[in-house]
Structure formats: structure tokens, C-alpha cells
C-alpha positions, 0 to 999 in steps of 0.5 A: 478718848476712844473716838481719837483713837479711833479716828488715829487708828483710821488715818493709820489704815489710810497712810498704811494703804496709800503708802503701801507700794511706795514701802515695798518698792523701798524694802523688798525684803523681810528678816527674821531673828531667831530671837537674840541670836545671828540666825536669821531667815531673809523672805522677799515682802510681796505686800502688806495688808491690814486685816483679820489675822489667823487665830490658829497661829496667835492673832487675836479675835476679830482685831486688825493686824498686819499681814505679810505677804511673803515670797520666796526664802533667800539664802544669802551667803557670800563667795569671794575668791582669795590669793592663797600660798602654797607652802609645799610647792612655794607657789601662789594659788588661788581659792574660794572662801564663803561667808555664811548667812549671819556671820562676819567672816569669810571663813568657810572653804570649799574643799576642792576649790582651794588650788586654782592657778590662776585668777580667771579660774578661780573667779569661774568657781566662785560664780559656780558655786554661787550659782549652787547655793543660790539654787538652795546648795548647803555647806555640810560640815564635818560629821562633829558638827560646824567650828561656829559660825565664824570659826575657819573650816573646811566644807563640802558644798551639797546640791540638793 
């Protein structure tokens, strides 16, 4: 018994080497749940490599493991631009909305970006603003904290 599992272990080692650049190439990214929660991280995957694990952070003595080599933290949240109406001056205007990183909806609106005039305006901010929160921008809500994660509000887009 303990030669096949041996010997299953190193077809394993073997598979996993060979196979390795074709697995990346076809899963460039790596996500991590906050256990049963929509919070998530997304890391791009550089590699993955079998061997000897970190013993400090949890991999047990002197036994194979995987190792994921990770790259750069992505935050993904989402922009698009939506027709608005305008109730006080009977108009149509145009705004931006975002979807945040694990939710469903795009529920969030930056304020100040919500009575553009027309399409070609508000399609401009909506790449400004992806552009902010690719380059590590954050949402800040109101100082009672976030509605949730797919609730509507109002937010401030920080720079940092």
C-alpha cells in the first residue's frame, strides 16, 4: 500500500511539473474567501511549485505541499455609466455607478458624478474613475459606515 501511494504521489509530482505552464496560462488569477462570506482577494498566480512549505505559517514538517507564487492583489470593482432623470429640472442626465468587488449590483454612486449632459461626458468619467480604482482608489462611505454591500448609497472615491 504504501509503494502505490508512492508511486501515485510521483506521477502526481510528475503531471503537476509538466502541466504546470499550460495550468497558468489557463488560470491567471487566484481568489480567496474570507470563509463562507462574498469577501474575497483576487492575486494574479505566477506559479505553482511543489515543495517544503513554511512551517511558521502552518505547513507541516518536512512533507510536500503546494506553493503559490502570488503577484499583485487585483481589486476589481466595476464602473459603468446609466441614464438618469432628473426630477427638478425634467431632464435627462447621465451618471456613473460601480459594483464593488463580491457584490451583485451596481449600486454605489460617486458623488459628483451623477449630472453629466451627455453620454460622451459621462463615458470619459466612468474610464477616470476606473483608472483611480484600478491604481488602488477606495469607495469611503458615510462616517455610519457602508449600507452593505449591495445596498444603494452615495460614496466619496479616495485616492491614495
Amino acid at each position: 500500500m504504501r509503494r502505490l501511494v508512492s508511486t501515485v504521489r510521483k506521477l502526481f509530482v510528475f503531471l503537476v511539473l509538466h502541466v504546470e505552464t499550460a495550468f497558468i496560462q489557463r488560470i491567471p488569477h487566484v481568489r480567496f474567501r474570507f470563509g463562507y462570506t462574498k469577501r474575497t482577494m483576487l492575486f494574479e498566480l505566477e506559479s505553482i511549485t511543489i515543495g517544503v512549505g513554511n512551517t511558521n505559517w502552518g505547513a507541516p514538517d518536512n512533507e510536500c505541499v503546494f506553493i503559490l507564487k502570488l503577484g499583485k492583489c487585483i481589486k476589481k470593482m466595476k464602473v459603468r455609466t446609466q441614464q438618469n432623470f432628473n426630477r427638478k429640472t425634467n431632464e435627462t442626465v447621465f451618471g456613473i455607478s460601480i459594483m464593488p468587488d463580491g457584490g451583485r449590483r451596481y449600486c454605489k454612486y460617486p458623488i459628483g458624478h451623477q449630472e453629466y449632459k451627455d453620454y460622451a461626458q459621462a463615458h470619459q468619467a466612468m474610464k477616470d474613475v476606473q483608472k483611480i480604482l484600478d491604481n488602488g482608489g477606495r469607495l469611503v462611505y458615510s462616517p455610519k459606515g457602508s449600507a452593505g454591500i449591495n445596498k444603494h448609497e452615495y460614496v466619496k472615491i479616495e485616492m491614495i
